[in-house]
C-alpha positions as a LaTeX table, in Angstrom:
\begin{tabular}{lrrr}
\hline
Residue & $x$ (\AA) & $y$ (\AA) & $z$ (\AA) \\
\hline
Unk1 & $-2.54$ & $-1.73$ & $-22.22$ \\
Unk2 & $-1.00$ & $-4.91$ & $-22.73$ \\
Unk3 & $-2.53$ & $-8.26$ & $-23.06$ \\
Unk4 & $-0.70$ & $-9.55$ & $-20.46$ \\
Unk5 & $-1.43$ & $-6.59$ & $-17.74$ \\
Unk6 & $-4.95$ & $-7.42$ & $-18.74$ \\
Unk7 & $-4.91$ & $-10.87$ & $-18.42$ \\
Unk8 & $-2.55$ & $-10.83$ & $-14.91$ \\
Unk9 & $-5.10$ & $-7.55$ & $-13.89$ \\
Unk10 & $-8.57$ & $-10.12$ & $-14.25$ \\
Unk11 & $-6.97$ & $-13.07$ & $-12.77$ \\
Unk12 & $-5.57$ & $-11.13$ & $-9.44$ \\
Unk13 & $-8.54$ & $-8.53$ & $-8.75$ \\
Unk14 & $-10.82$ & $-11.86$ & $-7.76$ \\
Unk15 & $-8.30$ & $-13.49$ & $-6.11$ \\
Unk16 & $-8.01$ & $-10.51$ & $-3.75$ \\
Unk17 & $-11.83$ & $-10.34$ & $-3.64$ \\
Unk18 & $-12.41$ & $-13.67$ & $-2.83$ \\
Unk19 & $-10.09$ & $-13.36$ & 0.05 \\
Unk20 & $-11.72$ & $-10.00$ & 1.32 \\
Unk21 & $-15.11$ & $-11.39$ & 0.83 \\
Unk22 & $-15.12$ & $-15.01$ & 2.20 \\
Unk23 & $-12.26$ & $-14.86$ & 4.76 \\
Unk24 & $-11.92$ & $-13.02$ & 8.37 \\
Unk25 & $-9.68$ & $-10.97$ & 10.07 \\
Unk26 & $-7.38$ & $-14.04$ & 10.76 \\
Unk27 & $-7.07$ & $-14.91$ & 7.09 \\
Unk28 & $-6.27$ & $-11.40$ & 5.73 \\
Unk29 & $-3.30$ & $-10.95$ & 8.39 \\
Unk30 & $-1.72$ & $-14.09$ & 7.14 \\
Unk31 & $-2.54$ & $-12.92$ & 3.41 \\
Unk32 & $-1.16$ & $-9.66$ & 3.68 \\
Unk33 & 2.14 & $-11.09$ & 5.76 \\
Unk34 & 2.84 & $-13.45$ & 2.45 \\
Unk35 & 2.15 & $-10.04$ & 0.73 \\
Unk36 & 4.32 & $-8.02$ & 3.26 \\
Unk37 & 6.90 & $-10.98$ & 2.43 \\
Unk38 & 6.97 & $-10.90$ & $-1.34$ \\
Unk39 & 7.06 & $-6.78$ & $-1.08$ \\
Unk40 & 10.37 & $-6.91$ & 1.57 \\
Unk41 & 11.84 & $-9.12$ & $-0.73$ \\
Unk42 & 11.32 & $-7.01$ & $-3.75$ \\
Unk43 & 12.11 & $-4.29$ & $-1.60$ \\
Unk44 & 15.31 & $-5.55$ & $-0.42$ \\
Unk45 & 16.50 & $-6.66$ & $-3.80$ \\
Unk46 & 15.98 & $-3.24$ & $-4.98$ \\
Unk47 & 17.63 & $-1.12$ & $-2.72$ \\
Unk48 & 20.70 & $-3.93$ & $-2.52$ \\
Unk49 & 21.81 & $-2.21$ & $-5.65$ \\
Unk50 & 22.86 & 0.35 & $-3.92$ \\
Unk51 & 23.16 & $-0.36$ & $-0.17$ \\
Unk52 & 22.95 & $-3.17$ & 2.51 \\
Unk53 & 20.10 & $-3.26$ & 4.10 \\
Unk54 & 19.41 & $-5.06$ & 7.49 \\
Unk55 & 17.39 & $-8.07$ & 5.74 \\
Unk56 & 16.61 & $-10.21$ & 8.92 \\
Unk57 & 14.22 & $-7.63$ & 10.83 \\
Unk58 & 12.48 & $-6.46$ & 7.51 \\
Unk59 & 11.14 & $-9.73$ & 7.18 \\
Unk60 & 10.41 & $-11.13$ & 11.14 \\
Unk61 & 8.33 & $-7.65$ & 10.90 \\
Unk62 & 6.61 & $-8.96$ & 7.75 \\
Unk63 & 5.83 & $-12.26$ & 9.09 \\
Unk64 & 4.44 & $-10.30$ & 12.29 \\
Unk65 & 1.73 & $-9.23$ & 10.66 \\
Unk66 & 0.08 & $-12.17$ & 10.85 \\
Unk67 & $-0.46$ & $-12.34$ & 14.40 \\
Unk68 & $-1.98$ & $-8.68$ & 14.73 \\
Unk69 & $-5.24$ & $-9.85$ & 15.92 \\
Unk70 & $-4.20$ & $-12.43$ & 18.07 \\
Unk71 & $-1.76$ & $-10.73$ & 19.60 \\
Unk72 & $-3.80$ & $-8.52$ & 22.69 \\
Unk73 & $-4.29$ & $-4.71$ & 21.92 \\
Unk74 & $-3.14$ & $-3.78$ & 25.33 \\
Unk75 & 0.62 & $-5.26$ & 24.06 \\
Unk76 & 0.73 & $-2.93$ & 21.22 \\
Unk77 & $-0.36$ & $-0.15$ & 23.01 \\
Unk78 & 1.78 & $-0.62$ & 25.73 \\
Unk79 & 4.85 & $-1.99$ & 24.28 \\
Unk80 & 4.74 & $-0.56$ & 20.37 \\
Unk81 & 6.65 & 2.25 & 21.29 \\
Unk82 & 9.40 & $-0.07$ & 22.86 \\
Unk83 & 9.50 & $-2.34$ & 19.97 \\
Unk84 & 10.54 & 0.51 & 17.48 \\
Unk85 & 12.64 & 1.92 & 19.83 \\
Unk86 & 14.76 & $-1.92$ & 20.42 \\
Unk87 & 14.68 & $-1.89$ & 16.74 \\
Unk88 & 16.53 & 1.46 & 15.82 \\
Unk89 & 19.13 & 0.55 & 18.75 \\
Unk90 & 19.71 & $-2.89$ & 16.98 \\
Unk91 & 20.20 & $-1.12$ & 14.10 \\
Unk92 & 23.19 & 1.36 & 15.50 \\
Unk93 & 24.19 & $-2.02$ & 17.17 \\
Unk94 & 25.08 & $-2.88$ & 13.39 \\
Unk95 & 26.77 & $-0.19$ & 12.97 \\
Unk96 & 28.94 & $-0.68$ & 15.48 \\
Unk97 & 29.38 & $-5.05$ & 15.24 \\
Unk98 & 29.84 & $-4.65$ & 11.56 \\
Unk99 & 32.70 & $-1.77$ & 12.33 \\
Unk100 & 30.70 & 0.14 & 9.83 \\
Unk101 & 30.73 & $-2.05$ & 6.99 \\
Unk102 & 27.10 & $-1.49$ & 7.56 \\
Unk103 & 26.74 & 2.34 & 8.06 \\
Unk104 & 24.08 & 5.25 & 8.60 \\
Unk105 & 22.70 & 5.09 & 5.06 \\
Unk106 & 22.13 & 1.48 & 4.98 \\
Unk107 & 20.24 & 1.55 & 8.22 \\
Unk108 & 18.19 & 4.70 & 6.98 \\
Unk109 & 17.05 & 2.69 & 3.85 \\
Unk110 & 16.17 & $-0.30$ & 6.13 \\
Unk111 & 13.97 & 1.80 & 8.59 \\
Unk112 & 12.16 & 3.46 & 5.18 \\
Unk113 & 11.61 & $-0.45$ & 4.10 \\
Unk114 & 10.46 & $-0.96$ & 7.14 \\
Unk115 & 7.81 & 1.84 & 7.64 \\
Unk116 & 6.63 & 1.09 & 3.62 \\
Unk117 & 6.40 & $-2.02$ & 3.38 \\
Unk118 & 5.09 & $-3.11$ & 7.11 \\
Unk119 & 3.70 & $-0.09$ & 8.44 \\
Unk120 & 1.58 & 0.81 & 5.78 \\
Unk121 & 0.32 & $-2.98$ & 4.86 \\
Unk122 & $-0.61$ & $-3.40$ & 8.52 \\
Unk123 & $-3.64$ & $-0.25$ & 8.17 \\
Unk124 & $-4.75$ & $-2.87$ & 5.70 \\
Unk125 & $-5.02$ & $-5.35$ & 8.18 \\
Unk126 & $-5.85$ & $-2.64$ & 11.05 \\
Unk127 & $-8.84$ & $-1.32$ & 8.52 \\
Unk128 & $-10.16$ & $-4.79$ & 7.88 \\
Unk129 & $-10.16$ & $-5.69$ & 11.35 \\
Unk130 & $-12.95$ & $-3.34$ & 12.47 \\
Unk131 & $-15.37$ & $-4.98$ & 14.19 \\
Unk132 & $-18.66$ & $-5.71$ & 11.67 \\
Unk133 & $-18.14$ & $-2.98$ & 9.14 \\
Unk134 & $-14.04$ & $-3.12$ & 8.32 \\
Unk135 & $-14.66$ & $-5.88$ & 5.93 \\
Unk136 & $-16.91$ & $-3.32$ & 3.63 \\
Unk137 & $-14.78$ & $-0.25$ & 4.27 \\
Unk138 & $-11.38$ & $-1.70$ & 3.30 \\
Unk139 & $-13.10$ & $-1.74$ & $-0.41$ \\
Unk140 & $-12.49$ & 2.51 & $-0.28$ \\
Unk141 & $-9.10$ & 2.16 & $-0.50$ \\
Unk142 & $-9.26$ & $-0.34$ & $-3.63$ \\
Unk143 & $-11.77$ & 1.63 & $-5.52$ \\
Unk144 & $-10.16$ & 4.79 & $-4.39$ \\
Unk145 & $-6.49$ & 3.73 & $-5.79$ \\
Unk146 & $-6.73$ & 1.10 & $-8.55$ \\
Unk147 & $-9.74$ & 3.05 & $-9.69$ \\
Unk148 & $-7.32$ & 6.08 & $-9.93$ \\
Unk149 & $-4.91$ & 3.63 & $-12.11$ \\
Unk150 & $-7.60$ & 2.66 & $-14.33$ \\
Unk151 & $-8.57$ & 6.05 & $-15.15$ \\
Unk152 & $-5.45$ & 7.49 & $-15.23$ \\
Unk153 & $-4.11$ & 4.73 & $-17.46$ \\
Unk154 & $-7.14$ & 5.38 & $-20.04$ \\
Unk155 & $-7.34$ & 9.06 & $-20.29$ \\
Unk156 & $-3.80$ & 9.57 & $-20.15$ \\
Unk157 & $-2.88$ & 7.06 & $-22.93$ \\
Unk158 & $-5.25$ & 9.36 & $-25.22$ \\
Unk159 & $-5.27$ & 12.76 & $-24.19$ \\
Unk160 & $-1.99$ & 13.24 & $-21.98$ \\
Unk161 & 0.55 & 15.98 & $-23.19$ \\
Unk162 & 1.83 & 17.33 & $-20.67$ \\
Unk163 & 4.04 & 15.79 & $-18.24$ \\
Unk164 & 3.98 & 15.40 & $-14.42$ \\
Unk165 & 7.00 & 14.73 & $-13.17$ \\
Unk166 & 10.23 & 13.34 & $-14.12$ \\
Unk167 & 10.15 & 10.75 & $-11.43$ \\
Unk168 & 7.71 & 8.89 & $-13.45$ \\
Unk169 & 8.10 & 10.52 & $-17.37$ \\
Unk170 & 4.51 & 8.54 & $-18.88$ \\
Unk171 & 2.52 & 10.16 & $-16.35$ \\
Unk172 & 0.75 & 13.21 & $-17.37$ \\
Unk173 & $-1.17$ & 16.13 & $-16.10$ \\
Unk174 & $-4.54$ & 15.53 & $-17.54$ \\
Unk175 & $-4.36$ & 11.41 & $-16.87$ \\
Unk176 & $-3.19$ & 12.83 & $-13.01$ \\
Unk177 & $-7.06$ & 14.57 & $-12.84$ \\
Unk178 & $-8.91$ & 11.78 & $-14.69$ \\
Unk179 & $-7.84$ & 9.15 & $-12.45$ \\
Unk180 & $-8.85$ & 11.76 & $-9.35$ \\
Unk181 & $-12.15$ & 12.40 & $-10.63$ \\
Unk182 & $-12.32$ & 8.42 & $-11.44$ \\
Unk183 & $-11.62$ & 7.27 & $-7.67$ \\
Unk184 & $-13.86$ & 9.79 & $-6.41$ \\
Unk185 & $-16.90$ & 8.78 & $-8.60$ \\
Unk186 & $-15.81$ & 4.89 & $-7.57$ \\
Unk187 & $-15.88$ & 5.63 & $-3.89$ \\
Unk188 & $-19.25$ & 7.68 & $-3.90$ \\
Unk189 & $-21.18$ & 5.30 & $-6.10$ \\
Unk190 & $-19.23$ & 2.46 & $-3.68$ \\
Unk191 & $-21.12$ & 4.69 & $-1.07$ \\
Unk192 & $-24.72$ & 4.25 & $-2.58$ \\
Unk193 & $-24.35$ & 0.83 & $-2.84$ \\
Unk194 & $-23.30$ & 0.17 & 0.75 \\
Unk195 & $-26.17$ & 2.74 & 1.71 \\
Unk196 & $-28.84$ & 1.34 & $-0.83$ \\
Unk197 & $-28.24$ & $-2.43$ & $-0.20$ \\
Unk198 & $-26.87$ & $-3.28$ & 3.53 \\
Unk199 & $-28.64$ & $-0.24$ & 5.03 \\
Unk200 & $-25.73$ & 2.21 & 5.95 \\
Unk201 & $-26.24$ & 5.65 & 6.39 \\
Unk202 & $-22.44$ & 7.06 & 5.16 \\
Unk203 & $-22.34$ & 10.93 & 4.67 \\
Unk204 & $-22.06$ & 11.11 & 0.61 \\
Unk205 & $-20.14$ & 14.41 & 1.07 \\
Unk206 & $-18.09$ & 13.28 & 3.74 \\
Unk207 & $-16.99$ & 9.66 & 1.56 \\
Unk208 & $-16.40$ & 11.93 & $-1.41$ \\
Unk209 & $-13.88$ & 14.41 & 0.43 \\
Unk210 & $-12.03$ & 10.81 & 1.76 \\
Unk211 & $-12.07$ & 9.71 & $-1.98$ \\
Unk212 & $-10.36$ & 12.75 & $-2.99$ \\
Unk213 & $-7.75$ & 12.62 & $-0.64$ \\
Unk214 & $-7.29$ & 8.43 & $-0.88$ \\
Unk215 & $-7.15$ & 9.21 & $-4.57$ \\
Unk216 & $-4.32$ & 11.89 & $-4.14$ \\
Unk217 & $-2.17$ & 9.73 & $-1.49$ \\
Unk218 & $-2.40$ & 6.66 & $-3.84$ \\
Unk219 & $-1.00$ & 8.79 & $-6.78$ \\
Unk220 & 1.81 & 10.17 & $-4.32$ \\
Unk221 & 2.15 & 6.37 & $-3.34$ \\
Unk222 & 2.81 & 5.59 & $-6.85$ \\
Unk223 & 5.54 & 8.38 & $-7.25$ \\
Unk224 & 7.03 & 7.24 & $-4.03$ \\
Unk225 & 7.48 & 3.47 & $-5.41$ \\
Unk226 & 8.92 & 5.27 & $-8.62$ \\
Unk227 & 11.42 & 7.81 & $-6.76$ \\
Unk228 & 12.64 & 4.20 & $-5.07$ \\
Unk229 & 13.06 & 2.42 & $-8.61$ \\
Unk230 & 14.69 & 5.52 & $-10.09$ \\
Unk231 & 17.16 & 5.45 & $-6.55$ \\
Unk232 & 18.17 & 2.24 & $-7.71$ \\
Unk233 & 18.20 & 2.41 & $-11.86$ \\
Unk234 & 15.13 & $-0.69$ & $-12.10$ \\
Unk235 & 12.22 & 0.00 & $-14.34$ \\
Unk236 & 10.36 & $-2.43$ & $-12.12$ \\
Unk237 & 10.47 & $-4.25$ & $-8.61$ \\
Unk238 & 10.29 & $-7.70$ & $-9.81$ \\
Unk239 & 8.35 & $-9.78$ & $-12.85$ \\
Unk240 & 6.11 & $-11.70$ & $-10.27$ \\
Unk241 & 2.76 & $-10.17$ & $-12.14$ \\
Unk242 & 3.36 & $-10.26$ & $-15.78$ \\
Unk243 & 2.32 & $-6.88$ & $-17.53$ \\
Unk244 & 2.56 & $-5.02$ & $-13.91$ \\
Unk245 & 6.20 & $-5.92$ & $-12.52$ \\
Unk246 & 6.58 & $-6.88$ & $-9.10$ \\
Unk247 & 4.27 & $-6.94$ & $-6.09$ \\
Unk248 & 4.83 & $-3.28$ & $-4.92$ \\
Unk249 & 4.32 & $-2.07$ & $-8.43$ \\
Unk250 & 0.92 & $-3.70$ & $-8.06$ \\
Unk251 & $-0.17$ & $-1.68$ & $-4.53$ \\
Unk252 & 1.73 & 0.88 & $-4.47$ \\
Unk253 & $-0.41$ & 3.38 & $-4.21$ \\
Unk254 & $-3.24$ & 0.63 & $-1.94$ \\
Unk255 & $-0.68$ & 0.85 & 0.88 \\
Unk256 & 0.54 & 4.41 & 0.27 \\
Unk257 & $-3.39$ & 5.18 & 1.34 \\
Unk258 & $-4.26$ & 2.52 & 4.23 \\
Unk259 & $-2.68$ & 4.50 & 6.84 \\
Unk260 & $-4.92$ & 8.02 & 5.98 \\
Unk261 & $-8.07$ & 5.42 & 5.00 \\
Unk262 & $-7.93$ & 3.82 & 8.45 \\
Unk263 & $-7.58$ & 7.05 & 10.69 \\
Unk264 & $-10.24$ & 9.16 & 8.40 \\
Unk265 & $-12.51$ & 6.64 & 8.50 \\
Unk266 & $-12.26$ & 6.06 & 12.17 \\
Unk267 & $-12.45$ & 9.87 & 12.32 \\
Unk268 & $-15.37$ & 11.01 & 10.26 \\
Unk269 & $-17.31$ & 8.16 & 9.19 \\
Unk270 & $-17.19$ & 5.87 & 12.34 \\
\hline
\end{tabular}
């Protein structure tokens, strides 16, 4: 590992805790927006190479995110559905204004950009935003994914032969199951420590099984931001983060496993 994916990887991790720890629900939807930002940008850039995406509703959705919580929940319940709908009918709208000089694939690469980048950071916000006890659980998905990185980056730098997958040729087998087993053991001693010290009572079994799965989405997360990189012949999304590349290179597989975090918690632990 690098010095500078070190040295970028100790400055950002308590930057991001910081924010977690001392801010509120407020704060992290207008954190994660500038995040949603950056990643639409990257994003956008990226797929450019090969299409044209619809830029302008990538990023009013990104910016969106910051009023989650202050917009009512009876809105989004009631008019969500509406909203996507008006989008993909703007969207064929182009089609048609542009007399196809924007066409079905672009529109199909905008809608993935869309889901990826916005839908899945807003579970982030969604997860947080849970009234007394979101602020601890959003931690899972952290320990659960960059602890899969860590491991995965250690064991299979010294012991990986065989390869995964072509979609991302350094990644092997054997670093695949150490990082697994690593986010696992991260999210059940996370467990103890919420159970020992603020007086929880979390199922142990229950927080592993999560683990395992959060662990397993956040590796598929990372072969999803890969497949998109390969799409468009970039080794990374940006330099923003020295050592790591760009900002979806960094959380890849974090917002890859909001969406299943937020809904299995809500299910099973809640």
């Amino acid at each position: 590992m690098s010095f500078k994916r070190v040295l970028s990887g100790l400055l950002g991790l308590p930057i991001v805790a910081l924010v977690l720890i001392f801010g509120n629900k407020y704060i992290i939807d207008i954190f994660l927006s500038v995040i949603a930002i950056i990643s639409m940008h990257e994003y956008i850039n990226c797929v450019s190479k090969k299409v044209k995406p619809v830029k302008w509703i990538g990023y009013l959705l990104s910016i969106g995110i910051a009023f989650i919580h202050i917009i009512p929940v009876w809105f989004f319940k009631e008019y969500l559905p509406l909203i996507l709908l008006s989008i993909l009918v703007i969207l064929f709208m182009t089609i048609i204004i542009t007399e196809m000089k924007t066409n079905i694939i672009d529109i199909a690469m905008s809608l993935l950009g869309y889901i990826y980048i916005v839908g899945f950071i807003a579970f982030l916000s969604l997860l947080y935003g849970i009234e007394n006890v979101g602020k601890y659980y959003i931690w899972y998905i952290f320990f659960a994914s960059w602890g899969c990185d860590v491991f995965a980056f250690y064991i299979g730098s010294k012991f990986g032969k065989h390869k995964f997958s072509k979609i991302s040729p350094k990644k092997s087998i054997e670093g695949c199951i150490a990082g697994t087993l690593g986010g696992v053991i991260l999210t059940i001693a996370y467990t103890a420590v919420l159970n020992n010290f603020l007086g929880m009572n979390i199922n142990y079994f229950i927080m592993g099984a999560i683990g395992l799965a959060l662990t397993i989405l956040g590796q598929i997360g990372d072969f999803a931001a890969s497949s998109i990189k390969r799409y468009s012949d970039i080794k990374d999304f940006s330099n923003l983060i020295p050592g790591h590349g760009g900002m979806i290179d960094r959380i890849d597989s974090v917002i890859f496993a909001a969406p299943f975090a937020y809904y299995l918690i809500q299910l099973f632990i809640l």
